[in-house]
N, C-alpha and C positions, 0 to 999 in steps of 0.2 A: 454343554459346551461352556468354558468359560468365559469363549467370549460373546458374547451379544450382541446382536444387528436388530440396528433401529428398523421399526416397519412400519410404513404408511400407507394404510389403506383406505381407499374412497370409497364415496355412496353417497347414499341420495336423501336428500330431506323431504317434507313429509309435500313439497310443492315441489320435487322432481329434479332437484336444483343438486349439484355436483359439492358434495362435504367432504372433510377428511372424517371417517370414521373409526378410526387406529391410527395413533402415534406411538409407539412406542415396541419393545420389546415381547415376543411372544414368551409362553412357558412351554410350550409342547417342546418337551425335552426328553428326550428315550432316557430309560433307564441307567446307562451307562455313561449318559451324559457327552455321548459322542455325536449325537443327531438333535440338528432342529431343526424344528417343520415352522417353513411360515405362511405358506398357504396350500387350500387343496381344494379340487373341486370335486363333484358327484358325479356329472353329466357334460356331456357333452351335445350339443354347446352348452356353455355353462350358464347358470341363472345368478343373473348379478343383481337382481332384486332382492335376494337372502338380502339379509341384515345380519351386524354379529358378528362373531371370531370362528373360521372357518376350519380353525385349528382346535379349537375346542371339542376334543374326542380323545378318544387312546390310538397312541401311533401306530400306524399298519406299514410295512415293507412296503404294499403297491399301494394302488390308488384304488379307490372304489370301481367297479364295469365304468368304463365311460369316462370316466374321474381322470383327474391329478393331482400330483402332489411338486409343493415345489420347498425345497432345502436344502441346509449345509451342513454336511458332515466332514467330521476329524476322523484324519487314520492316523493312528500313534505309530512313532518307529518302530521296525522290528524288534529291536535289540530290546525294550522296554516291557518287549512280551511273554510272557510265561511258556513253558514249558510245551511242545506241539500236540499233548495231552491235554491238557487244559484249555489250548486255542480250541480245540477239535469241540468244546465239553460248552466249551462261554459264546461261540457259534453257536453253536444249536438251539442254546438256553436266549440268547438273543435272538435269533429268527422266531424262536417258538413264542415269547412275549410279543411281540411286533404282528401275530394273526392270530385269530379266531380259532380256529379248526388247525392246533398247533398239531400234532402229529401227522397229519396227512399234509399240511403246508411245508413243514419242513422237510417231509420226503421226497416233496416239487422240487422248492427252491433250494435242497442242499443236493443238486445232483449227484455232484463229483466230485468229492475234496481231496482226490489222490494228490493233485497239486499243491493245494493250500488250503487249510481248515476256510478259510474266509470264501471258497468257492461259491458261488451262486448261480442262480438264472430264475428270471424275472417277465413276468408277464405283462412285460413295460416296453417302449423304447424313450432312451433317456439320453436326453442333456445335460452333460456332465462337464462341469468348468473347472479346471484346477487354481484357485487363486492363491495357495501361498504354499512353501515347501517343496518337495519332491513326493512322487506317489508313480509305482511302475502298477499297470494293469496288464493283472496275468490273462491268460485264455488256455484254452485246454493248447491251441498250438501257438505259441508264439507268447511275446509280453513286448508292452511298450511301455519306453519313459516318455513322462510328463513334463515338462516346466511351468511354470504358473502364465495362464491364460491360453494352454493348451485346451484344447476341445474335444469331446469324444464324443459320440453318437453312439449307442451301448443300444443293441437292438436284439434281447432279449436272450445275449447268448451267454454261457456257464464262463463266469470273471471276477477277479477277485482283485481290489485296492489293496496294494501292497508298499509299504514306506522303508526304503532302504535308508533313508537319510537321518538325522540327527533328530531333528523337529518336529514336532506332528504338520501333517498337510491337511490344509484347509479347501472342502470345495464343493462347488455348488449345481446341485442339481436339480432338472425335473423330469419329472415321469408320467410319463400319458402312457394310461391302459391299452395294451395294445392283445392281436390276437396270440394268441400259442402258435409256435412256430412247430 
């Protein structure tokens, strides 16, 4: 993303006592440069004893069992996007970079792009905040528009960020591991 948010993270000094231990800018930037991660966890509850940049890893779609993740991604307008051949081809190539075990993950999470190469479904349920732009989210029945500071509760089902408007939309989510539906 080009644009950057400052991130302040605490922790503890070596007598217990409340530090800032990150001011600044993360780099965990997907390859596309459409997603940044600024924090994540392993476990739940989480252990806030770690020390360190928690983002410091290769970026995953979900969170670890147990884990989260918390970030903001850019959905560029439609109009800006290449050919429904190539969305179909830069999906998958993007899902399959973002996990481990790329060809069985993407056969998960790309269930059903009859609607929209960008389809998905996530072994998450996620707080999703729209802060700037436009952004309709599809569903296999139904789509809803956004306005910035619209809220979604995205609870593991097949959906897709879609930007009918001029501008990229900016927006911020988290994602806690949840069961398969």
């Amino acid at each position: 993303m080009t644009q950057r948010f400052r991130r302040i993270v605490t922790g503890f000094d070596k007598d217990g006592r409340s530090i800032v231990e990150i001011d600044g800018p993360t780099d965990a930037i997907d390859p596309r440069g459409t997603l940044l991660e600024m924090w994540a966890t392993d476990s739940t509850p989480a252990d806030n004893t770690i020390a360190g940049d928690a983002t410091d890893r290769p970026i995953r779609l979900e969170p670890e069992s147990e884990g989260s993740k918390f970030r903001f991604f850019r959905v560029e307008p439609e109009s800006s996007l290449p050919s429904i051949e190539e969305r179909h081809a830069a999906a998958a190539a993007r899902l399959a970079a973002m996990d481990d075990d790329a060809r069985a993950e993407t056969q998960r999470i790309r269930k059903d792009t009859t609607r929209h190469p960008g389809m998905h479904v996530t072994l998450t349920v996620d707080y999703i905040v729209l802060l700037s732009g436009e952004v309709t989210m599809l569903l296999d029945e139904g789509q809803v528009d956004l306005k910035p500071f619209d809220v979604v509760v995205q609870r593991g089902t097949n959906h897709a960020w879609v930007n009918y408007g001029e501008e990229p939309a900016i927006l911020a989510g988290v994602l806690i591991d949840a069961k398969p539906v």
